[in-house]
C-alpha positions in Angstrom: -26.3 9.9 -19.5 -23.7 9.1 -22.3 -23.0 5.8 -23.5 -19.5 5.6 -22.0 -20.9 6.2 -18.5 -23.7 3.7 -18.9 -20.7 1.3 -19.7 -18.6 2.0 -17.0 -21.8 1.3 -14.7 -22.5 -1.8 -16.1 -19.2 -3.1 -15.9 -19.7 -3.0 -11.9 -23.2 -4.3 -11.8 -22.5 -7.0 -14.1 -20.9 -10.1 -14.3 -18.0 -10.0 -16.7 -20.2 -12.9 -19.0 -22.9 -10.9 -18.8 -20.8 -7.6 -19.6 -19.6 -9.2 -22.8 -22.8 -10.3 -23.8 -24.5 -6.7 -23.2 -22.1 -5.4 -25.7 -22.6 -8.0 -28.0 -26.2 -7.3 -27.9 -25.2 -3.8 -28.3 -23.3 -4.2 -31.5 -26.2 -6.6 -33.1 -28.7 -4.4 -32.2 -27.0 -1.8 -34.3 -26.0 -3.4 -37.2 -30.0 -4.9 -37.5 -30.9 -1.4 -36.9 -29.2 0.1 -39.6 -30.4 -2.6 -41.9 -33.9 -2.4 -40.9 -34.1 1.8 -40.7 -34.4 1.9 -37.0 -32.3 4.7 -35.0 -29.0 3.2 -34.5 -28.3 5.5 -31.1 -32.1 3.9 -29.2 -30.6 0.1 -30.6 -27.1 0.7 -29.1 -28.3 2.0 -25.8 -31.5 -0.8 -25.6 -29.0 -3.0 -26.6 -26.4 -2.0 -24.2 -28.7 -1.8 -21.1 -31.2 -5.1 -21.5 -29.7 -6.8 -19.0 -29.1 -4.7 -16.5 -30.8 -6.0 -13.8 -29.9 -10.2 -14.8 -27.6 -10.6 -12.4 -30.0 -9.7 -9.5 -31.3 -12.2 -7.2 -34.5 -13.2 -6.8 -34.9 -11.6 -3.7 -33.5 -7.8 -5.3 -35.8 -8.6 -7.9 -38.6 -8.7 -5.3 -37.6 -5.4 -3.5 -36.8 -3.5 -6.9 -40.5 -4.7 -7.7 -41.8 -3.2 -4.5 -40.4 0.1 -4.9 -41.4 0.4 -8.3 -44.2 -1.1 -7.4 -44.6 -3.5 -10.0 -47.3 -6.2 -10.1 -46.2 -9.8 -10.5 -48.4 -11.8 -12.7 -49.2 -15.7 -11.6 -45.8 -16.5 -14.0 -43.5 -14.5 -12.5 -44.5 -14.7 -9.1 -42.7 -18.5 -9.5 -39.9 -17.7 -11.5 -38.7 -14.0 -10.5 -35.6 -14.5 -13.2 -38.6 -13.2 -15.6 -38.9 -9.8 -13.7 -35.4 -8.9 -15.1 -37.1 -7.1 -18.4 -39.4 -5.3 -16.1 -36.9 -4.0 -13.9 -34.5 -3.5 -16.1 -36.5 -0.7 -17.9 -37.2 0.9 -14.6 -33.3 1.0 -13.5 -33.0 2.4 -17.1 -35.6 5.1 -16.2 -34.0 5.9 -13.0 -30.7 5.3 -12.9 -29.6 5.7 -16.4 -32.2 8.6 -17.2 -33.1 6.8 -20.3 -36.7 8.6 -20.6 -37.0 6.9 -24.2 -40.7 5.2 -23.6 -39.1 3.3 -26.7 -36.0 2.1 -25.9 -37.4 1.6 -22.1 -40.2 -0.8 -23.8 -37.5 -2.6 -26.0 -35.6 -3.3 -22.6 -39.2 -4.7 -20.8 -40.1 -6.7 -23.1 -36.7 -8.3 -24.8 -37.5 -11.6 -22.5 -41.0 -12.1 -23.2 -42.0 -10.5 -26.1 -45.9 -8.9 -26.9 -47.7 -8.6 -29.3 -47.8 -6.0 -32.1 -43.4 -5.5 -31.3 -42.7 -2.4 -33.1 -39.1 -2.6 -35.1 -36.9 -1.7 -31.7 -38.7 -4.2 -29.8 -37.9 -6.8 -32.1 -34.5 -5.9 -33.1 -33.5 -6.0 -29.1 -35.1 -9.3 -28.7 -33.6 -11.0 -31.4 -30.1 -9.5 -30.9 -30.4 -10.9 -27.5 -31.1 -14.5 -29.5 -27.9 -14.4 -31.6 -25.3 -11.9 -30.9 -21.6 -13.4 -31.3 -21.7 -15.0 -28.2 -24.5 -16.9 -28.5 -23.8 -20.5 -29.6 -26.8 -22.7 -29.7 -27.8 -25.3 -32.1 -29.5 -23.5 -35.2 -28.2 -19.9 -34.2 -25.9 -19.5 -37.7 -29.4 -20.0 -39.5 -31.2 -17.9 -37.1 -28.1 -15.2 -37.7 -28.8 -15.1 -41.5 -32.2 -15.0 -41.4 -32.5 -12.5 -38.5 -31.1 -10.4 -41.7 -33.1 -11.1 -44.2 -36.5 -11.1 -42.2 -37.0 -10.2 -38.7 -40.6 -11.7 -38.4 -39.8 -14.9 -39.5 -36.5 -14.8 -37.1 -38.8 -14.1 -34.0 -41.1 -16.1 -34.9 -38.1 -18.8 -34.9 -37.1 -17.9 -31.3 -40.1 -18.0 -30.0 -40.9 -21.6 -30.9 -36.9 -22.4 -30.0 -37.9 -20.6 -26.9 -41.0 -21.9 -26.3 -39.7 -25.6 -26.9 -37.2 -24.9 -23.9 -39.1 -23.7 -21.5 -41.2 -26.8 -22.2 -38.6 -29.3 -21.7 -37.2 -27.8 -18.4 -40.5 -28.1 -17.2 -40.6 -24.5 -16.7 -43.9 -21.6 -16.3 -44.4 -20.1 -20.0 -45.1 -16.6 -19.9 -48.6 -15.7 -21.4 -46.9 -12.5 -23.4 -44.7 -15.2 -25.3 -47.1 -17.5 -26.1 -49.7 -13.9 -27.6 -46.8 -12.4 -29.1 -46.3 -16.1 -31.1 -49.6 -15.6 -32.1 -49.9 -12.5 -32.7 -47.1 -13.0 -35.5 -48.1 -16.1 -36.7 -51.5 -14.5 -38.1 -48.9 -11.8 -39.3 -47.1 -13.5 -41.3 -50.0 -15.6 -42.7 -51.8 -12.4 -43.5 -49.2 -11.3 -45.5 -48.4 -14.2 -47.2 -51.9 -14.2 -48.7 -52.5 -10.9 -49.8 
């Protein structure tokens, strides 16, 4: 499926917010790509579809779950807004034909996050963080650095994440909390080699 019918589908199963923000996602996703030697054409369409199945209810959530029969950990089992990643990459599979495992693994896990991201996985998650729509306190400094070094921008969100999950009192997913991890030694690894 082309990129201008993927739009047009969007635009109906989206909220017009939600719409705008895809493309912004889009449009980030591509310009980190092309900085950080990624294929511009998986970023735009990762990008472009993340959110494809946010502005499903809980209960949709549910049934798309059933029928693709996806198994809810103890996390999302109390807060089915999580399930979105998941089901998004199956609605991409299926209804967008986007047989990509790499593109359908950026759009699973842009929420989350896991360890060992490879480049896609972290350029759709952090374009999801700071495209032009986002306006947060810190986001201009996440922008900049998001260009200048990816791992150290993720690692960034997650904590930023991580802290407001926290103070809403909310479930944090175990993937965020390994993929933090997982990045932290990263990044200390390198530092000392």
């Amino acid at each position: 499926m082309h990129v201008e019918d993927i739009k047009h589908i969007l635009q109906r199963k989206l909220t017009s917010k939600r719409y705008t923000h895809s493309l912004g996602v889009q449009q980030t996703a591509i310009m980190l790509a092309e900085i950080y030697h990624v294929s511009t054409e998986k970023a735009s369409i990762a990008g472009l579809t993340h959110d494809c199945a946010k502005d499903l209810h809980d209960e949709e959530l549910l049934k798309y779950a059933r029928q693709f029969d996806i198994l809810l950990d103890g996390v999302c089992k109390h807060q089915q807004q999580l399930l979105h990643g998941v089901i998004g990459a199956e609605i991409a599979r299926s209804e967008f034909q986007i047989k990509d495992d790499s593109i359908i693994n950026a759009i699973r896990y842009h929420t989350t996050g896991k360890e060992n991201m490879n480049l896609l996985e972290k350029i759709i998650y952090i374009a999801d963080y700071i495209e032009p729509n986002r306006d947060f306190p810190g986001v201009e400094n996440l922008r900049k650095l998001a260009l200048a070094d990816i791992d150290k921008a993720i690692l960034q969100a997650f904590d930023h994440t991580i802290n407001y999950v926290i103070a809403k009192g909310e479930l944090l997913h175990p993937l965020t909390i390994s993929a933090r991890n997982f990045l932290l030694v990263q990044l200390k690894v390198s530092r000392s080699e």
